[in-house]
Each structure stands twice: as structure tokens, then as C-alpha cells.
ROLO-843308 format. One record per atom (N, C-alpha, C): residue in three letters; residue number from 1; z, x, y; atom name. Coordinates in steps of 0.2 Angstrom, whole numbers, m for minus. Atoms other than C-alpha are relative to their C-alpha. Example, Ala and Ser with C-alpha at 12.3 -4.5 7.8 and 13.67 -1.06 7.14 Angstrom:
<zavos>
  lumlum  ketor     up   east  north  rotor
     ALA      1      0      4     m6      N
     ALA      1     39     62    m22     CA
     ALA      1      0      4      6      C
     SER      2     m1     m4     m6      N
     SER      2     36     68     m5     CA
     SER      2      3     m4      5      C
</zavos>
This chain:
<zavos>
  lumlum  ketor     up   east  north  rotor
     UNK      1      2     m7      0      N
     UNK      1    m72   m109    m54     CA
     UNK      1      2      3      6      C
     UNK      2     m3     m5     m4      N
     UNK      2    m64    m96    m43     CA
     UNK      2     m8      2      5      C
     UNK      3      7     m2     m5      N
     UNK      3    m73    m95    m26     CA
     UNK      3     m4      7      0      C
     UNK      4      4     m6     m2      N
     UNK      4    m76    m77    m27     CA
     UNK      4     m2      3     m7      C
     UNK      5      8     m2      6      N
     UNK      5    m88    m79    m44     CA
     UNK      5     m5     m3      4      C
     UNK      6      5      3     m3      N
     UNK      6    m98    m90    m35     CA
     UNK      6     m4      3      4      C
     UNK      7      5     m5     m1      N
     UNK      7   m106    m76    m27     CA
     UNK      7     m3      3     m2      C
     UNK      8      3     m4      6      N
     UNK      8   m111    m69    m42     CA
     UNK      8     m6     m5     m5      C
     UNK      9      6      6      3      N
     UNK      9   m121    m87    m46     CA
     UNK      9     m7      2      1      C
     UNK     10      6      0     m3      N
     UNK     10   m139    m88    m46     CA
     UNK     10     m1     m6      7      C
     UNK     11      2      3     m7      N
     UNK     11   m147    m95    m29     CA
     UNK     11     m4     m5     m2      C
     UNK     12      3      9      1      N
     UNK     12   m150   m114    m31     CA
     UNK     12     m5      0      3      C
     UNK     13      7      0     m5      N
     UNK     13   m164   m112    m17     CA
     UNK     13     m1      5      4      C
     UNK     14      3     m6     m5      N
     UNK     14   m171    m95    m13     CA
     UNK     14     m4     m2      5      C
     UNK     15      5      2     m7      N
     UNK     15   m184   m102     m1     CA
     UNK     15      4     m3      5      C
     UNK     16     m3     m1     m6      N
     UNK     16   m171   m109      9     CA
     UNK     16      4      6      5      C
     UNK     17     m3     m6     m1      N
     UNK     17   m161    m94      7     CA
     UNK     17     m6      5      3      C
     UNK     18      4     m6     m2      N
     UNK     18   m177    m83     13     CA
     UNK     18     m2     m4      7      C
     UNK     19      0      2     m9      N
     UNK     19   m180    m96     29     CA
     UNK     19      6      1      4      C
     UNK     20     m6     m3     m5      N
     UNK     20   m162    m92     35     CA
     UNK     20     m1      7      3      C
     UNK     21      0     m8     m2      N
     UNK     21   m166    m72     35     CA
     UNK     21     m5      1      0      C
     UNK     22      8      0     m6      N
     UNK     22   m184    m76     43     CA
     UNK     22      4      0      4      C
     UNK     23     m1      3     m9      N
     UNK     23   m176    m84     56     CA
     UNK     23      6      5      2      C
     UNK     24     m1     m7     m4      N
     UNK     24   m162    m70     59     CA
     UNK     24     m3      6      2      C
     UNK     25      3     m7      1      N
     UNK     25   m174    m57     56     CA
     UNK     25     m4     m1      7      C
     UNK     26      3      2     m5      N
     UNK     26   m185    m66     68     CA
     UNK     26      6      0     10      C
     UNK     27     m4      0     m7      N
     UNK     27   m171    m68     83     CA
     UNK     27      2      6      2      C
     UNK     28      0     m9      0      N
     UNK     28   m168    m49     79     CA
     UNK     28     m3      3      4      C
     UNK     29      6      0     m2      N
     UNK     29   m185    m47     83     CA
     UNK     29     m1      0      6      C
     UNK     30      1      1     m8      N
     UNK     30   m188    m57     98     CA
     UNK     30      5     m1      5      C
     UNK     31     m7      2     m3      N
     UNK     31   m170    m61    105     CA
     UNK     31      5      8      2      C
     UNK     32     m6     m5     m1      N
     UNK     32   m161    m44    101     CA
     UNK     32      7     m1     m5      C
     UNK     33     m6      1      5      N
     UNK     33   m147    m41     93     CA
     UNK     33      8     m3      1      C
     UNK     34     m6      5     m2      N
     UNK     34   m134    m47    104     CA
     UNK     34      1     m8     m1      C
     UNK     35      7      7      0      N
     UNK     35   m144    m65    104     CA
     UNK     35      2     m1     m9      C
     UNK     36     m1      0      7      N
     UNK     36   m142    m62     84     CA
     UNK     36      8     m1     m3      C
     UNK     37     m6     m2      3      N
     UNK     37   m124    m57     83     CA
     UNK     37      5     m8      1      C
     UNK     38     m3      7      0      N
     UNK     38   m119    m73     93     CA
     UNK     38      0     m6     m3      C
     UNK     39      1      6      7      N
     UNK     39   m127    m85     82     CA
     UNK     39      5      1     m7      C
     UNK     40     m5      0      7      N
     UNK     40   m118    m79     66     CA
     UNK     40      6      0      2      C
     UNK     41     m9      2     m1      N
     UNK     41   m101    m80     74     CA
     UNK     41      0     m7      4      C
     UNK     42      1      8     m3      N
     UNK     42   m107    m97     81     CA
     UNK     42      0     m5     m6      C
     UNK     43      4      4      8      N
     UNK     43   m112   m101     64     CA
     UNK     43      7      0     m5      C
     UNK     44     m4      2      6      N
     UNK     44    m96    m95     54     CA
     UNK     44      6     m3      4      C
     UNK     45     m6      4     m4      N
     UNK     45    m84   m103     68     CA
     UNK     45     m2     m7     m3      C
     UNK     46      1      7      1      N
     UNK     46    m93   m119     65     CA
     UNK     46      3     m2     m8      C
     UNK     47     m3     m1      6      N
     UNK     47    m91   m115     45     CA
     UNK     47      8     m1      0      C
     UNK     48     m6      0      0      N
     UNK     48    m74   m114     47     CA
     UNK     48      4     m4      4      C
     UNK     49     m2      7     m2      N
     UNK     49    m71   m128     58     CA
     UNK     49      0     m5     m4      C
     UNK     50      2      8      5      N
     UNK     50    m78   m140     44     CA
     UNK     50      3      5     m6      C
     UNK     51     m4     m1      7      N
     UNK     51    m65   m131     32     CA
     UNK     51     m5      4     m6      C
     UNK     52      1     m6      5      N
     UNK     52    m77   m118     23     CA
     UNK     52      2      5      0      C
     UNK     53     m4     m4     m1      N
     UNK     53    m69   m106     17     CA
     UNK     53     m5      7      0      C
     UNK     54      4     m4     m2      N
     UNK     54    m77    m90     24     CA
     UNK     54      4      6      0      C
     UNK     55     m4     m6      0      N
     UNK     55    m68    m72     20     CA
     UNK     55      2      5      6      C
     UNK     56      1     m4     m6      N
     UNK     56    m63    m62     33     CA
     UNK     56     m5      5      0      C
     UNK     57      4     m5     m1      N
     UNK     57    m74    m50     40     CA
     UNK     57      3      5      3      C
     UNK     58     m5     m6     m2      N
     UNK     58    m67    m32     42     CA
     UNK     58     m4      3      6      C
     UNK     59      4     m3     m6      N
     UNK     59    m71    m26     60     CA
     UNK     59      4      6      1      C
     UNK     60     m7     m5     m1      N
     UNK     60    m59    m10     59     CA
     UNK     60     m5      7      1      C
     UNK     61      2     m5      2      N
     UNK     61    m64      7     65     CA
     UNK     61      2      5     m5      C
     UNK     62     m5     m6      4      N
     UNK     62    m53     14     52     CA
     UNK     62     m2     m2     m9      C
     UNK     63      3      2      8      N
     UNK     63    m62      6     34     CA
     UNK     63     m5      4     m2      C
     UNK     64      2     m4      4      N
     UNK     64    m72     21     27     CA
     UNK     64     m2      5      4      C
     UNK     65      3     m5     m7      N
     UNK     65    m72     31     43     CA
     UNK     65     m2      9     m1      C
     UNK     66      2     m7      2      N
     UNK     66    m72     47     30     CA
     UNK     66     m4     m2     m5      C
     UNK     67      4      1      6      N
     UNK     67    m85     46     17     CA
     UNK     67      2      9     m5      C
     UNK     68     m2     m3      5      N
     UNK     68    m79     53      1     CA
     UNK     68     m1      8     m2      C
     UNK     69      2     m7      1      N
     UNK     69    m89     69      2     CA
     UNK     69      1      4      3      C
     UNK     70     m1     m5     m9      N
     UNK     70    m82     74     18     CA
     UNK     70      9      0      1      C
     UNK     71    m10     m2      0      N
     UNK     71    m61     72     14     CA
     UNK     71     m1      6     m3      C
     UNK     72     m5     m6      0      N
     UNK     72    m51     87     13     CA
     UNK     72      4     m1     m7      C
     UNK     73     m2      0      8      N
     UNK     73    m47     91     m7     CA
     UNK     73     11     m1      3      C
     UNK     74     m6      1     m2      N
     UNK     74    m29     85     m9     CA
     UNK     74      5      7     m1      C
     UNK     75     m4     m6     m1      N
     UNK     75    m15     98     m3     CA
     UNK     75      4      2     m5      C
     UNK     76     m4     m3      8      N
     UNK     76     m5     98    m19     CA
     UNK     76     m2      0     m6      C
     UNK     77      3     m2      8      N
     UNK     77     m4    100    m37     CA
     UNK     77      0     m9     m2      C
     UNK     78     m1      5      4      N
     UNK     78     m8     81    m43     CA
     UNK     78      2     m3     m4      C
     UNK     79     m2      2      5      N
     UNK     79     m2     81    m58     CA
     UNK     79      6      4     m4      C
     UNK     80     m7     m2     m1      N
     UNK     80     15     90    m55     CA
     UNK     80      3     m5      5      C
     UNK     81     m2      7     m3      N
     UNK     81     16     76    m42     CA
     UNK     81      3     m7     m5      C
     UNK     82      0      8      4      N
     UNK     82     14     62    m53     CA
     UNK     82      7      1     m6      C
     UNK     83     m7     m2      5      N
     UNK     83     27     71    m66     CA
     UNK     83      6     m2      3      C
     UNK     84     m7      2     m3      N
     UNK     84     40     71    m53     CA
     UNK     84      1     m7      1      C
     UNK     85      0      8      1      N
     UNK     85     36     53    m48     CA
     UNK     85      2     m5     m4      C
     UNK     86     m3      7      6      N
     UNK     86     39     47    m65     CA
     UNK     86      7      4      0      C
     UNK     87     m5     m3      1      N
     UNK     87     55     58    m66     CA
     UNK     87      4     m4      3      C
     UNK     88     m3      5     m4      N
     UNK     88     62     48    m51     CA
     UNK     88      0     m7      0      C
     UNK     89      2      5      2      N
     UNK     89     56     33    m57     CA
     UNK     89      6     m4     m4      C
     UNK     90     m3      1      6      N
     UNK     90     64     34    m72     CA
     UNK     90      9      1      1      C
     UNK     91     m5      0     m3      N
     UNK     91     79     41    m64     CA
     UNK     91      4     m5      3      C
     UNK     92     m6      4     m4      N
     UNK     92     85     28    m51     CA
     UNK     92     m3     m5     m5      C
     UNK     93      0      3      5      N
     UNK     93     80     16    m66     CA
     UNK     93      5      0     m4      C
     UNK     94     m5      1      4      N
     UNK     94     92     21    m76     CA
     UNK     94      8      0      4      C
     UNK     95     m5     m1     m1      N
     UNK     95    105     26    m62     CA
     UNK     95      2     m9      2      C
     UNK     96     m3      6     m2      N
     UNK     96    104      7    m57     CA
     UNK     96      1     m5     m8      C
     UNK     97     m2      2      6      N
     UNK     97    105      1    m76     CA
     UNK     97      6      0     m2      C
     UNK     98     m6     m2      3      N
     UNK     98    119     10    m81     CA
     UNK     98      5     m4      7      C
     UNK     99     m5      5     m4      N
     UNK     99    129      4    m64     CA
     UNK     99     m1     m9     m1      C
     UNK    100      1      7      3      N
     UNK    100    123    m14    m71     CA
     UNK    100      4     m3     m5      C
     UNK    101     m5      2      7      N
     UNK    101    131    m11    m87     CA
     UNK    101      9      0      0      C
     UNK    102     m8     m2      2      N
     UNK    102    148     m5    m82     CA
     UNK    102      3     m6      7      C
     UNK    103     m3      6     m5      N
     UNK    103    148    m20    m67     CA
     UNK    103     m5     m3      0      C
     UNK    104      5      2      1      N
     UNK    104    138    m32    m72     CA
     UNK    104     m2     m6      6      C
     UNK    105      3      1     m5      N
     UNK    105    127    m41    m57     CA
     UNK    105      1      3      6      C
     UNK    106      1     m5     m6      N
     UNK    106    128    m26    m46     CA
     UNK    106     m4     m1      3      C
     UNK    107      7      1     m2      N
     UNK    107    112    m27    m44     CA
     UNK    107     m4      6      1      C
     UNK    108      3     m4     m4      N
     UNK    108     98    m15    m37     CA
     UNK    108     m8     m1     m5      C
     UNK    109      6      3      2      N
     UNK    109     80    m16    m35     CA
     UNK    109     m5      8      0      C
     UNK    110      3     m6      4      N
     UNK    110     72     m3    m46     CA
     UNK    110     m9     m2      2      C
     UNK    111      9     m1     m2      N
     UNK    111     52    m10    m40     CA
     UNK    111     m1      0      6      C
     UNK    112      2     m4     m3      N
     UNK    112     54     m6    m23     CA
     UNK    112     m3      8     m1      C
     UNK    113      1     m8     m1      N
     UNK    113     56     12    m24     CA
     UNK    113     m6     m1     m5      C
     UNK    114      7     m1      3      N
     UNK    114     44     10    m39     CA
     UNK    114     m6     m2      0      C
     UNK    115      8      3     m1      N
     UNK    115     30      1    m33     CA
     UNK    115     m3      6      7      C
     UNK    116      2     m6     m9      N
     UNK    116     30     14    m15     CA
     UNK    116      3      5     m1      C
     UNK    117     m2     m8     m2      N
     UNK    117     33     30    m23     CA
     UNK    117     m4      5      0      C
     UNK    118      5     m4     m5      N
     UNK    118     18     37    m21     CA
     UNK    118     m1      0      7      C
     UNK    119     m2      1     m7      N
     UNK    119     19     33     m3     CA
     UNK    119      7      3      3      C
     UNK    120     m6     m5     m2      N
     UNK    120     36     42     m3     CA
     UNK    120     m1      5      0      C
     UNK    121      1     m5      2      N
     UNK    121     33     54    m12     CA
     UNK    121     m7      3      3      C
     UNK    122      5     m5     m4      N
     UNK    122     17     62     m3     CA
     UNK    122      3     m1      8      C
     UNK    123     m3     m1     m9      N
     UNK    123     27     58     15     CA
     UNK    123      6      6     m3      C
     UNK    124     m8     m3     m2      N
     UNK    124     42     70      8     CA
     UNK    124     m6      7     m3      C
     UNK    125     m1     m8      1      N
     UNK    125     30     83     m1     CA
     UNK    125     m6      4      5      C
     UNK    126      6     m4     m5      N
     UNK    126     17     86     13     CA
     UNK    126      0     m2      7      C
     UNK    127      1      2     m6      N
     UNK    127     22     76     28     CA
     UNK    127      8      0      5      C
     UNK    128     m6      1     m3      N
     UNK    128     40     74     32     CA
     UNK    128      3     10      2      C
     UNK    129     m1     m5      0      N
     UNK    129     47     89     40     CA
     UNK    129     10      1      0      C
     UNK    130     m6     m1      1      N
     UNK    130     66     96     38     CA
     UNK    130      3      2      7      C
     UNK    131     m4     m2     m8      N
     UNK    131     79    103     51     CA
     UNK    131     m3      7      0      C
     UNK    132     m2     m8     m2      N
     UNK    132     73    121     50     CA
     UNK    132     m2      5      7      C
     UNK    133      1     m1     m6      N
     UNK    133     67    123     66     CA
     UNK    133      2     m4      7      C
     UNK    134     m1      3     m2      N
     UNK    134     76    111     74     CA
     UNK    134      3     m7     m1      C
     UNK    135     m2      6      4      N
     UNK    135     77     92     74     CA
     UNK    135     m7     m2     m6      C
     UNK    136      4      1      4      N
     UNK    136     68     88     58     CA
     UNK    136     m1     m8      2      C
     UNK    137      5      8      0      N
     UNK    137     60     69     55     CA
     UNK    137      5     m5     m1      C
     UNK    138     m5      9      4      N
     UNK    138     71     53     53     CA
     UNK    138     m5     m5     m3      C
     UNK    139      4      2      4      N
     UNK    139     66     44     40     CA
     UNK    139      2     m5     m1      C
     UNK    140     m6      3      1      N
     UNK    140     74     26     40     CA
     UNK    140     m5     m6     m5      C
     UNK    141      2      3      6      N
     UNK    141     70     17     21     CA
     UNK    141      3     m7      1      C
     UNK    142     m2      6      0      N
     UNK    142     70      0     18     CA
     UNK    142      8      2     m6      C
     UNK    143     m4      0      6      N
     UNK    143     88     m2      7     CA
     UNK    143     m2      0     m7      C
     UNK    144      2      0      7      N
     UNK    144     79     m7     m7     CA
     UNK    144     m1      4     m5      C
     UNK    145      3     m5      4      N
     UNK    145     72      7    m11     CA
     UNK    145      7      8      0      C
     UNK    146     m7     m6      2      N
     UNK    146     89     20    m11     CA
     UNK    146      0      4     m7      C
     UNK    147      1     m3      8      N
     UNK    147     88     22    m32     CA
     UNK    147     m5      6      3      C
     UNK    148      4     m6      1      N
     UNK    148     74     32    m28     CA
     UNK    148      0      5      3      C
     UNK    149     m1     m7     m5      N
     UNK    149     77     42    m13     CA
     UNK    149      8      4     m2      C
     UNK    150     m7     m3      3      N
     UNK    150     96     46    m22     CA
     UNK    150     m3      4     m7      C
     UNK    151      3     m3      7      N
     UNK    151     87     51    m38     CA
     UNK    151     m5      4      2      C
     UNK    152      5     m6     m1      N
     UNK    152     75     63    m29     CA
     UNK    152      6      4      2      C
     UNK    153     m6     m5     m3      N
     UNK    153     90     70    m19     CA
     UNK    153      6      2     m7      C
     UNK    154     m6     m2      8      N
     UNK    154     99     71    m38     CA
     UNK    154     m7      8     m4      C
     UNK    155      4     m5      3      N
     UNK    155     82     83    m43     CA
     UNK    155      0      5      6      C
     UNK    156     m2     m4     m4      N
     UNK    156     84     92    m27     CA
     UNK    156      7      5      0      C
     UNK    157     m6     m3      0      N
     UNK    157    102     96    m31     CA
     UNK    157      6     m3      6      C
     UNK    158     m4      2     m7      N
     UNK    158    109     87    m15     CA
     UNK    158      6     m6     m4      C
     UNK    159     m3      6      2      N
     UNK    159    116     75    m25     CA
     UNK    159      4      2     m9      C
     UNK    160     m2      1      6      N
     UNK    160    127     75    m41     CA
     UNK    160      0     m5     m7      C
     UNK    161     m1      7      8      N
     UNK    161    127     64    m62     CA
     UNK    161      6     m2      5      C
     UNK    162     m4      3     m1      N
     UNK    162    143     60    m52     CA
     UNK    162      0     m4      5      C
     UNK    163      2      4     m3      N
     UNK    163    137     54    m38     CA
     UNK    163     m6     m6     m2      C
     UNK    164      4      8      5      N
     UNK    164    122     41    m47     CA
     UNK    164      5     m5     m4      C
     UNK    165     m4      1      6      N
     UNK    165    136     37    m59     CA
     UNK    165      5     m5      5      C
     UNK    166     m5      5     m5      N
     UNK    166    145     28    m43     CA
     UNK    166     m6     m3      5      C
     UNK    167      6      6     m3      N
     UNK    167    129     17    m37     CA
     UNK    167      2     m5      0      C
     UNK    168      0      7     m2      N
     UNK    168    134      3    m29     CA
     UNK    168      9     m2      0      C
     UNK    169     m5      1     m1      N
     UNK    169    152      6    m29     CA
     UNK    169      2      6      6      C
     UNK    170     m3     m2     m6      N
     UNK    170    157     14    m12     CA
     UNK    170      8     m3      0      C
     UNK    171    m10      4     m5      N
     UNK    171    172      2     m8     CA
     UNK    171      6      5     m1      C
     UNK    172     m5     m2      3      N
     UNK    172    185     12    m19     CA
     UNK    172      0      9     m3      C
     UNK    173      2     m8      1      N
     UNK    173    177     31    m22     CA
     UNK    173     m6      1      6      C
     UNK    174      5     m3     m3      N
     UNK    174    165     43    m16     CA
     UNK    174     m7     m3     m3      C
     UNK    175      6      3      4      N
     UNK    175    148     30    m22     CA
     UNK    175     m4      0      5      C
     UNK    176      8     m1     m4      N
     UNK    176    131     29    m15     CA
     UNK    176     m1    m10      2      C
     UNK    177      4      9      0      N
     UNK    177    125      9     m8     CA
     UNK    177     m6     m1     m3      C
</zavos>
């Protein structure tokens, strides 16, 4: 059985389990809470010295630090976002297909960009800034992910069919890597 149903089991021994949380409640009480906090990290060091296995515990100021009711509605259209997203998607999908079919193991890796184009795509339509006042943002992408940033620069216009159409052949024309 997967460790993390086993927390979903019924409790073999509530009355042990209710003596445990006496007795922090009780150290709480009379000791304090610093006196408490020690013990349970005395307690799950020990656990994890004798190979239990004990999940991390998130100590981060940054894990729920807005509550849901208190973020800022998002800045764009969402669901002219997500349209684009699949368009580029589907674009450097096919622009690395088609360069696959006319040289076969070319290669190119269409689930980068796919798996982090949400992540791209709101850094370019709300975060990244251009040259117009100056020096704009440097953006520097894992390789992997080019299909996509070439296929967004083909819906922008910055890019030509005749430039996707030479994906991955640079050596001998004007082609993209």
C-alpha cells in the first residue's frame, strides 16, 4: 500500500494517539512553546534516523502568503491566452515534425516548450519588457524549448513559413537551430 494512503487508514489506537496530544498540549501549556517545538524536531530527527520515512515539512515564507480572496484578478484575457498557447504549441510541433520528415533524426524537443508554455507565455505577454525605451530584458531559454519561441516569433510576424520550413538546418541556408 502507497505510504501516502496510509494516512487516510483508521487509527489502530486512538487512546495512544490522544496520550501523545495530552502530553504536547501539556508541554505547550506548562513548558511553552519553544520547550514544544524542540521536542517534535527531537522527535522527527530521531524518526528519521531509524529510516521513517517522514515528509518534508514546508517552512517557507512564500507557501500561501496571498490568500485566494486577496490576489489581484489576472491581467489578461485567459482564454485568448490559452488560444495562443495552443497555436504555438501546435506550431513548433509541426515545425519540428515536418523538419523530421524531410531529414530524418533531426530531432527537436516539442515537450519542452510544451510542458512551460504557460510560464513563457505570461513572462512575454505581462512581464518581459522590449527595447522601447531603451535596453529591454534578455531572455536566455533553455535550447530546447526554440520550437516554441520560433513559432511565437512566426505569429508575431518576426519570423517567416520559410524560416520554420529550415528548422534545424542552419549549416547550408538561412535555418533556425
Amino acid at each position: 500500500m502507497g505510504k501516502g494512503y496510509r494516512q487516510q487508514l483508521p487509527d489502530r489506537d486512538p487512546q495512544e494517539t490522544e496520550e501523545w496530544i495530552d502530553s504536547i498540549a501539556s508541554v505547550i501549556d506548562i513548558k511553552g512553546e519553544e520547550r514544544a517545538r524542540y521536542l517534535l524536531q527531537t522527535l522527527i530527527r530521531e524518526a528519521r534516523d531509524r529510516n521513517i520515512a517522514i515528509p518534508p515539512l514546508t517552512n517557507s515564507p512564500y507557501v500561501n502568503t496571498i490568500p485566494p480572496e486577496s490576489e489581484p484578478k489576472y491581467p489578461g484575457d485567459e482564454i485568448l491566452e490559452k488560444k495562443i498557447r495552443r497555436i504555438i504549441r501546435w506550431n513548433a510541433a509541426m515545425m519540428v515534425s515536418k523538419a523530421n520528415k524531410k531529414f530524418e533524426g533531426l530531432g527537436g524537443h516539442i515537450s519542452t516548450y510544451a510542458s512551460a508554455a504557460s510560464l513563457y507565455e505570461v513572462g512575454f505577454h505581462h512581464f518581459f519588457k522590449g527595447k522601447n525605451n531603451g535596453i529591454g530584458d534578455f531572455i536566455y531559454y533553455q535550447g530546447h524549448a526554440s520550437p516554441g519561441i520560433y513559432s511565437r516569433a512566426y505569429l508575431e510576424g518576426r519570423l517567416n513559413e520559410g524560416h520554420l520550413d529550415h528548422f534545424r538546418r542552419e549549416a547550408f541556408t538561412d535555418g533556425l537551430s
